[in-house]
C-alpha positions as CSV (number, residue, x, y, z in Angstrom):
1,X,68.4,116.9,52.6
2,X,66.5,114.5,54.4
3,X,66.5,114.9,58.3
4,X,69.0,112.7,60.4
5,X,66.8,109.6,62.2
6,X,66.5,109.0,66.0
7,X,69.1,107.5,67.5
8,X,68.5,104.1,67.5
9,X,67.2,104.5,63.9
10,X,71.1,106.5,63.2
11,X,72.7,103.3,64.5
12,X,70.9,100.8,62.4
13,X,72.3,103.2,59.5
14,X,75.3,101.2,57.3
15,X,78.9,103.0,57.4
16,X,78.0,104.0,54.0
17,X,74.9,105.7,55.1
18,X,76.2,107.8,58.1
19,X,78.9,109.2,55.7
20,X,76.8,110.4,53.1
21,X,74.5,111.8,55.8
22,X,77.8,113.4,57.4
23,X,79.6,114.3,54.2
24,X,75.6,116.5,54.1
25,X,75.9,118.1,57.1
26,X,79.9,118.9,56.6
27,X,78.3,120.7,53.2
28,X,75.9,122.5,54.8
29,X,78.1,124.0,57.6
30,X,81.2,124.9,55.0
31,X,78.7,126.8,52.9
32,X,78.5,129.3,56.2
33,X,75.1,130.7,55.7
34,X,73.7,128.8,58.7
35,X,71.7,130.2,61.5
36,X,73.6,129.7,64.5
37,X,71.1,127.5,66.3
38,X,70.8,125.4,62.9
39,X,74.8,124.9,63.0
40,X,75.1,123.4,66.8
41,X,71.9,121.2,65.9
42,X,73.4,120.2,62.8
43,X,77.2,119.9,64.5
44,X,75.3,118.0,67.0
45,X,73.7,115.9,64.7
46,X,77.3,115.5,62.9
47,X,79.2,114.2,65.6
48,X,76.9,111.5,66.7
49,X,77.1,110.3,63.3
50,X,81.0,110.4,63.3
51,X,80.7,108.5,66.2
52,X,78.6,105.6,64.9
53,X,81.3,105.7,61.7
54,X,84.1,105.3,64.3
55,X,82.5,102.6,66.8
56,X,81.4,100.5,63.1
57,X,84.7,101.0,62.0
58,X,86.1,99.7,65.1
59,X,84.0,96.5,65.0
60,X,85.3,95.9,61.7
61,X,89.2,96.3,63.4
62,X,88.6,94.1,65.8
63,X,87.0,91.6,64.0
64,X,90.1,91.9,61.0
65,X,92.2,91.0,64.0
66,X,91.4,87.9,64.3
67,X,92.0,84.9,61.8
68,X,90.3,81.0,61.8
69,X,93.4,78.7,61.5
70,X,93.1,75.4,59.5
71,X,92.7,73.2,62.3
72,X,90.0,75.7,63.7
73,X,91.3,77.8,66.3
74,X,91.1,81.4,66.4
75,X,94.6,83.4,66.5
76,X,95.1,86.5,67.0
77,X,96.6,88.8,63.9
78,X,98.5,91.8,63.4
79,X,100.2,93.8,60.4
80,X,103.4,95.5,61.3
81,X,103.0,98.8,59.5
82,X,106.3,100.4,57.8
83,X,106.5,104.2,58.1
């Protein structure tokens, strides 16, 4: 597995990308033959990429939450979700 870029390199990285680099490190660390140091680096390494999958993801919300009417104008939209 390749290594996990710098940070600024991590957030240029699509959704797509930082999960398969997660869904990785998530393989590595269930396997359980990890050095201990190698597990917080990796865990480390894991969470800032969960991170950057959360913050695109909530980019995407918030621009899903808004619609262009016909005559132009931006309104704002919802979906009532039915448990």
């Amino acid at each position: 597995m390749s290594e996990i870029p710098e940070k600024t390199e991590k957030e240029n990285l699509t959704f797509e990308e930082a999960m398969e680099k997660l869904e990785g490190i998530v393989d590595i660390l269930e396997g359980g033959d990890v050095p201990l140091e190698t597990a917080i680096s990796k865990y480390k390494e894991g969470m800032e990429l969960a991170n950057i999958c959360h913050q695109k993801l909530k980019n995407v919300e918030e621009q899903l939450t808004e619609i262009l009417k016909d005559n132009g104008e931006i309104a704002n939209f919802s979906i009532n979700e039915v448990d």
